[in-house]
N, C-alpha and C positions, 0 to 999 in steps of 0.2 A: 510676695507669696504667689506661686502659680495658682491656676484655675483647680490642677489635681488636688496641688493640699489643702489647700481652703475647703475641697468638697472632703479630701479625708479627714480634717480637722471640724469641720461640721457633723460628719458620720460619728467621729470618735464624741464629741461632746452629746449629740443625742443618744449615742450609746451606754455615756456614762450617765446619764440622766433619765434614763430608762428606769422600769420599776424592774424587782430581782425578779416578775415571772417572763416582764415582755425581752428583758437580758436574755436570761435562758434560752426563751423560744427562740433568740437569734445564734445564739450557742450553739444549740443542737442542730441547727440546718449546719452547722459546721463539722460537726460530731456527738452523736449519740451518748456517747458516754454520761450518764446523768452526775457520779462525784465530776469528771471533767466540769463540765456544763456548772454547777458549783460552786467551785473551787474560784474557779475563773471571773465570774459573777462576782463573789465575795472578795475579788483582788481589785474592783474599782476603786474608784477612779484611776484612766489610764493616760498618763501627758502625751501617749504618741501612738501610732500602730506599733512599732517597736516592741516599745513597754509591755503590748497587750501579747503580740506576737513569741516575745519572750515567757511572760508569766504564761500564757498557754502551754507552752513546749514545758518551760517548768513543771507546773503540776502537770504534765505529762508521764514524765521521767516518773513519777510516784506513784502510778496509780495501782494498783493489783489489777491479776491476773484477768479477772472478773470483769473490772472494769473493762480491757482493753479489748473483752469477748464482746461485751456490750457494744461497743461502740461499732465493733466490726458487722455486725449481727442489723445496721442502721444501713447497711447496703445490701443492693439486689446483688442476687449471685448471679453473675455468669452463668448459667446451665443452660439455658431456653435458647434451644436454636432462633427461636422467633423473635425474641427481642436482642439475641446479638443482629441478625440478619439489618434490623432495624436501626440498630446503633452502629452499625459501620452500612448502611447502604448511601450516604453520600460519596462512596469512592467509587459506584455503582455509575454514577453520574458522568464523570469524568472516562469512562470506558467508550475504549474504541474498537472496532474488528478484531484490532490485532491483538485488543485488552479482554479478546470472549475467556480465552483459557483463563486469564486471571479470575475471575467470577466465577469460574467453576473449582477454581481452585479455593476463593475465597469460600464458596459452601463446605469445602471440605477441610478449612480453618475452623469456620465457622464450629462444625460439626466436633474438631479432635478437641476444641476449648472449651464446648460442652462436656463431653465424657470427662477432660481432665479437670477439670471444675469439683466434678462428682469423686472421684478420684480423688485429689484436694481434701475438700472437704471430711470423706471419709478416714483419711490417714490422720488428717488432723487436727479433726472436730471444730472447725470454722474455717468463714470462705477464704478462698483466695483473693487475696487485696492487695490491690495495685494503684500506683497514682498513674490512671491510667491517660491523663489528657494528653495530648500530641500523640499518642501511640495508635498504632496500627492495631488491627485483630492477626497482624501475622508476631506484631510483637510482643501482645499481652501471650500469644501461645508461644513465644520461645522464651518469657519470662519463669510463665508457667512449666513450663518443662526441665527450665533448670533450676527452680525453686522446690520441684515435686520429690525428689531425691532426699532433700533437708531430715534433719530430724526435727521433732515436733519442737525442744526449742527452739535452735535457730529460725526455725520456718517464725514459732511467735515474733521472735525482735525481728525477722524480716518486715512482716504484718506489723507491727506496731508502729514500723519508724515508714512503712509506708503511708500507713493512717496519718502520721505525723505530718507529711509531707500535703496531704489529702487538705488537713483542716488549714495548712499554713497557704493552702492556694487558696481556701475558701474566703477566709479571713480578708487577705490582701484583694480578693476581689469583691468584698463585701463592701469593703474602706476607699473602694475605687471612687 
């Protein structure tokens, strides 16, 4: 056995050996969803990240509507020009002379991901969710902008299966 699975086979067995509230409270830094959080709980013991990875996404697929607002409702929104500014100013870093237009252009990323955020939000009634790791602030706004069109279904299962994706990163770097 490698050095990774022995720690993910240690993580998975202290997991299952948790009590159902300290379970939970590792659940929910995954996703908010409290039947999620649950369900999931109540499906230990797990033989493998797999297993757990599977029965998550399972009781995913099931939860109402309600549920999936919840969960979504467990992230910041995008809107705050001050804390996007702040979550993309490492690329701030890497800027050269010839990279000044980018920076100024980057505020006014900054700036249309805000309003489209509010916009989002308003059309339809929870935030916009992205898995946004690896992503730029120039890609979460060309996500947003071709997601903004949607209607309030589809825009839901776009949200959902990105939450989806959200907790199955959390997960596998939980078990790291």
């Amino acid at each position: 056995m490698t050095q990774q699975t022995t720690q993910q086979t240690n993580k998975l067995v202290q997991f299952n050996n948790m009590t159902i509230a300290q379970a939970k409270q590792v659940l929910m830094q995954m996703c908010t969803s409290e039947v999620w959080g649950d369900k999931v709980v109540q499906a230990r013991p797990f033989e493998s990240l797999l297993a757990l990875q599977q029965t998550a996404d399972f009781v995913w697929q099931h939860l109402s509507e309600a549920d999936y607002l919840q969960a979504f409702d467990g992230h910041p929104k995008i809107g705050d020009v001050n804390s996007l500014r702040a979550k993309y100013a490492h690329t701030k870093a890497v800027a050269s002379d010839e990279q000044a237009a980018v920076n100024k252009a980057d505020e006014a990323v900054l700036h249309d991901l805000a309003i489209l955020n509010e916009q989002y939000l308003t059309k339809f009634g929870f935030i916009f969710i992205v898995c946004a790791t690896g992503k730029s602030a120039e890609q979460m706004l060309f996500l947003l902008k071709a997601r903004l069109p949607n209607d309030r279904t589809t825009e839901l299962k776009n949200a959902v299966e990105e939450q989806r994706k959200i907790f199955q990163l959390r997960l596998a770097n939980y078990f790291l």
